[in-house]
C-alpha atoms as a printed R data frame, in Angstrom:
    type eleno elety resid chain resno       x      y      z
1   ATOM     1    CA   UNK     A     1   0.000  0.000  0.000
2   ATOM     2    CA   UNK     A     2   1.207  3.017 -1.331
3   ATOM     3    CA   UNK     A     3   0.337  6.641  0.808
4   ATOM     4    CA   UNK     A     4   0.880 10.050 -0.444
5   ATOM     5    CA   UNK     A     5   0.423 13.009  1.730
6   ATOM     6    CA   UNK     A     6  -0.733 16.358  0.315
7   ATOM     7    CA   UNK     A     7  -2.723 19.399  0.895
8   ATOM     8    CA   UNK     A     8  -6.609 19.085  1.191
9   ATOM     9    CA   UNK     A     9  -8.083 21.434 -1.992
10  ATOM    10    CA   UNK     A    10 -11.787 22.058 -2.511
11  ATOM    11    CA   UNK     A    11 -12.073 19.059 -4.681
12  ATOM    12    CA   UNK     A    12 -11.647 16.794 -1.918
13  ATOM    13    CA   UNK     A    13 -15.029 18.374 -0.056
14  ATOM    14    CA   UNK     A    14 -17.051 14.627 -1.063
15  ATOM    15    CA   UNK     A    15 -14.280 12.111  0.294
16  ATOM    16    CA   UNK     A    16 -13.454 14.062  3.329
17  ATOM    17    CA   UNK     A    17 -17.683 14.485  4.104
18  ATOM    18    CA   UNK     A    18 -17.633 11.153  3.897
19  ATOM    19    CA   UNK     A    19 -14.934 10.169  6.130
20  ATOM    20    CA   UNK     A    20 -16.344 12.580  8.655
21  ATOM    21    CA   UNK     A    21 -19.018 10.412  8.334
22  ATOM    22    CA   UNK     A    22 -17.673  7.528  9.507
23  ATOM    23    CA   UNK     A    23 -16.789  9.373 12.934
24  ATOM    24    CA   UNK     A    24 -20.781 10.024 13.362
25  ATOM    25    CA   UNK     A    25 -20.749 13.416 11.824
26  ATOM    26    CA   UNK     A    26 -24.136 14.267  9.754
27  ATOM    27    CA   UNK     A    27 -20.987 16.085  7.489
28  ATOM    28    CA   UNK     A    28 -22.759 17.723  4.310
29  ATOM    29    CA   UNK     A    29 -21.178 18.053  1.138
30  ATOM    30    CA   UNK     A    30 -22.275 21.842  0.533
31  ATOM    31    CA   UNK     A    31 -21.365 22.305  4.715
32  ATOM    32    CA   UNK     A    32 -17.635 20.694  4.481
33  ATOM    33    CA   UNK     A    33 -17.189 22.511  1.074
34  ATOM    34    CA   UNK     A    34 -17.804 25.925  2.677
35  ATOM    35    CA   UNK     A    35 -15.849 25.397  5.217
36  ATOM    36    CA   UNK     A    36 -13.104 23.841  3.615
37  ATOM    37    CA   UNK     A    37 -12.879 27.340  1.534
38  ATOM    38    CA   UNK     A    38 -12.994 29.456  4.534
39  ATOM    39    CA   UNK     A    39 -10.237 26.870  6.286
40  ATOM    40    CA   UNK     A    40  -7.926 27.001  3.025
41  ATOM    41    CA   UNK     A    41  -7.906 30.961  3.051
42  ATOM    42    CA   UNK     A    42  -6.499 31.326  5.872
43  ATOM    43    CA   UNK     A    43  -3.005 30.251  6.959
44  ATOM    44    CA   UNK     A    44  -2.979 29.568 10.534
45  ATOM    45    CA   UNK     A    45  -4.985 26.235  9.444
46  ATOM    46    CA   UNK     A    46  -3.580 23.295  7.733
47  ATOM    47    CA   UNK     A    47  -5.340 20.281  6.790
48  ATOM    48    CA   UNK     A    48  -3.989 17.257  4.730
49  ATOM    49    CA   UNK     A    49  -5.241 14.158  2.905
50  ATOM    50    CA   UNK     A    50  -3.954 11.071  2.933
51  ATOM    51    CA   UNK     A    51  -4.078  8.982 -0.551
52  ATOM    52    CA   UNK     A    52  -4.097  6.202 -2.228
53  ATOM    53    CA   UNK     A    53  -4.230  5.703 -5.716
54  ATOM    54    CA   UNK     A    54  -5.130  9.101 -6.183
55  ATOM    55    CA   UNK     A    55  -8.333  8.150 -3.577
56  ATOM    56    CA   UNK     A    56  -8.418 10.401 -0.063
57  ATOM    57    CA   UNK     A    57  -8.147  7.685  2.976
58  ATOM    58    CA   UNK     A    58  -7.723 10.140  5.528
59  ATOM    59    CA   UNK     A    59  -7.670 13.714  6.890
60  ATOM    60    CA   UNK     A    60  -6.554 15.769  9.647
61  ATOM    61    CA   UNK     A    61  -6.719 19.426 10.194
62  ATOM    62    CA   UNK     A    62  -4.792 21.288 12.464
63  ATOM    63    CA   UNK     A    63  -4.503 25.179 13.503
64  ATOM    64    CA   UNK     A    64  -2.343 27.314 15.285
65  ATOM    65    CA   UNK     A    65  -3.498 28.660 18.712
66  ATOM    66    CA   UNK     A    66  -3.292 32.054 20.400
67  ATOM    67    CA   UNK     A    67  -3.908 32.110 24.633
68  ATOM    68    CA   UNK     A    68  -2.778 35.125 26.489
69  ATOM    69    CA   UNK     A    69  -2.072 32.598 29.890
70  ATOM    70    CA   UNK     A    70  -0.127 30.185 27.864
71  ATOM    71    CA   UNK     A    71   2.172 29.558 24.859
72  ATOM    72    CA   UNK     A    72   1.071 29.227 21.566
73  ATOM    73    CA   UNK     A    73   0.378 25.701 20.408
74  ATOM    74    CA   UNK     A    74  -0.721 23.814 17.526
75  ATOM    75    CA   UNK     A    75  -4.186 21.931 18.211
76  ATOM    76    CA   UNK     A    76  -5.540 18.675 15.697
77  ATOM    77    CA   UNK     A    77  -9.125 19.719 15.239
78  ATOM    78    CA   UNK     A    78  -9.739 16.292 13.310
79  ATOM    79    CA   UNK     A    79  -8.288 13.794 12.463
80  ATOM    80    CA   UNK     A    80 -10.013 10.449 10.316
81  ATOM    81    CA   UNK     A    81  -8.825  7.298  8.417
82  ATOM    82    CA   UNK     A    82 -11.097  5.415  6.256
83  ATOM    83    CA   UNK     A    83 -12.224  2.628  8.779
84  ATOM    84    CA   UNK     A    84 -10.595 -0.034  5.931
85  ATOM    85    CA   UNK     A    85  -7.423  1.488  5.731
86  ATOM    86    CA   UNK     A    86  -6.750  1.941  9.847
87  ATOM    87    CA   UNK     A    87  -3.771  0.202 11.509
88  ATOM    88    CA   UNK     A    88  -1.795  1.017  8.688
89  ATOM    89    CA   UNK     A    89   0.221  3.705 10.091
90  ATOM    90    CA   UNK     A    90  -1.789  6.423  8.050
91  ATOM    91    CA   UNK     A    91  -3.105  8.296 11.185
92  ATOM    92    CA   UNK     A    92   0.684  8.367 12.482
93  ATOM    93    CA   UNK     A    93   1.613 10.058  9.192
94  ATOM    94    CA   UNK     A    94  -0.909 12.293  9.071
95  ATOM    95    CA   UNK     A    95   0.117 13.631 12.752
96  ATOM    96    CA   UNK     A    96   3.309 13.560 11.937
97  ATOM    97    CA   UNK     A    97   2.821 15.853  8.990
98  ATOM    98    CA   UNK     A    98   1.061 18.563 11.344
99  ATOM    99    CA   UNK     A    99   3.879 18.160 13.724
100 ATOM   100    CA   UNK     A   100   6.429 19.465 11.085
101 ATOM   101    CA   UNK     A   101   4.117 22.219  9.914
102 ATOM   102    CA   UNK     A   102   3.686 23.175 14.055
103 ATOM   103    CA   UNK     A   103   7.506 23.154 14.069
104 ATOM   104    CA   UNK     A   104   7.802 25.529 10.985
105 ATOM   105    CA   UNK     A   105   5.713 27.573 12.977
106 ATOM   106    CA   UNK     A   106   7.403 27.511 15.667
107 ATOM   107    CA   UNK     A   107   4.966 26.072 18.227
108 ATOM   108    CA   UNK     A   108   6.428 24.224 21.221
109 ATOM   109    CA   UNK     A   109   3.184 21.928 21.879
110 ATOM   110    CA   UNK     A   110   0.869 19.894 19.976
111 ATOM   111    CA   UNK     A   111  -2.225 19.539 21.419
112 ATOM   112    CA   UNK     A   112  -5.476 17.133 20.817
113 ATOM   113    CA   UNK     A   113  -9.138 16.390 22.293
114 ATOM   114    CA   UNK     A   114 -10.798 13.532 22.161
115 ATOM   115    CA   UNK     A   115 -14.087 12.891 22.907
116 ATOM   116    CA   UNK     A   116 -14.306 10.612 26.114
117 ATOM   117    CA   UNK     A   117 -15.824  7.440 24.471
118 ATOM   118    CA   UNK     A   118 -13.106  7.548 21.906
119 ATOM   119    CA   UNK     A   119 -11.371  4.712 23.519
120 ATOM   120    CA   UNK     A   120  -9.335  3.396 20.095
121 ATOM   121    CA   UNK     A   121  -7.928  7.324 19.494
122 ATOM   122    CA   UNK     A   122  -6.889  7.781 23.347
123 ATOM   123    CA   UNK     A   123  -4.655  4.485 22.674
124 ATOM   124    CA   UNK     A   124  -3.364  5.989 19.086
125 ATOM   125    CA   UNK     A   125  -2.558  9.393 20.534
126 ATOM   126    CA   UNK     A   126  -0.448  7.734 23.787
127 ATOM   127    CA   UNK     A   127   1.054  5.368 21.208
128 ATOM   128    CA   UNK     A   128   2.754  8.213 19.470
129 ATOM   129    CA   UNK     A   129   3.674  9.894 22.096
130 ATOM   130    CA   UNK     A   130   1.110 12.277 23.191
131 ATOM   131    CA   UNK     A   131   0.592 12.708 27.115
132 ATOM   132    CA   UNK     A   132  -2.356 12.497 28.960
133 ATOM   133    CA   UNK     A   133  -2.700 16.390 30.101
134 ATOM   134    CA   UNK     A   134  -6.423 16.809 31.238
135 ATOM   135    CA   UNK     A   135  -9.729 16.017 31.213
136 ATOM   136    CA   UNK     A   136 -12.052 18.693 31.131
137 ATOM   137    CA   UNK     A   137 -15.859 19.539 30.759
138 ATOM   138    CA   UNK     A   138 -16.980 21.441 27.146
139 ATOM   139    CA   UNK     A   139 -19.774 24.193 26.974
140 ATOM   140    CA   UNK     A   140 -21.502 25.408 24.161
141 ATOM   141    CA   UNK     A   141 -23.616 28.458 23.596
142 ATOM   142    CA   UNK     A   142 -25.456 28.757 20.848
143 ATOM   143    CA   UNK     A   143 -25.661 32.224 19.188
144 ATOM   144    CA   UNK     A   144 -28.088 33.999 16.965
């Protein structure tokens, strides 16, 4: 099996919907489209695909991080393989590719959340080396 790694482009708004499904998302074509766009215009975002034969198996998006109490950081705000193509190190160099893009940045931290029931990704994440840092309760507000 033969990976590439490259950049996501607009083109790849079907695949990655559909990956997103996979996680549980209701992920709309027209929805992951727009904000694909908005993502791709601005540079503190990356997000990659991973292929094969020309095919997207995989994304991950990460973006850089601004808090005034702490130091900037890089932060995965997805990350999916194709449920066929898992355990074959794709995820790994997917992360890996965000990690070099936080380094030319010149972040100092990577950081992830996973959703508690996410069992299979906690393992992943402490298999590469990511640390257990916190657990912590999320609130959302929704606005007009």
């Amino acid at each position: 099996m033969k990976i590439s790694l490259r950049n996501a482009t607009l083109k790849d708004s079907k695949l990655i919907a559909q990956l997103s499904n996979q996680l549980g998302y209701n992920a709309l074509i027209s929805d992951i489209e727009h904000r694909l766009k908005i993502i791709l215009e601005h540079p503190e975002n990356c997000i990659y695909v991973a292929t094969e034969n020309e095919k997207v198996v995989g994304w991950i998006h990460g973006f850089y991080t601004m808090r005034v109490e702490s130091d900037f950081f890089v932060e995965i705000g997805g990350l999916v393989v194709d449920e066929n193509f898992q355990n074959n190190g794709i995820g790994k160099k997917l992360v890996s590719k965000v990690i070099e893009w936080a380094e030319l940045n010149s972040c100092k931290k990577i950081r992830v959340r996973c959703n508690v029931i996410r069992t299979e990704s906690h393992l992943f994440y402490k298999k590469i080396g990511f640390e257990l840092n916190k657990e912590q309760k999320i609130f959302n507000k929704p606005l007009k």
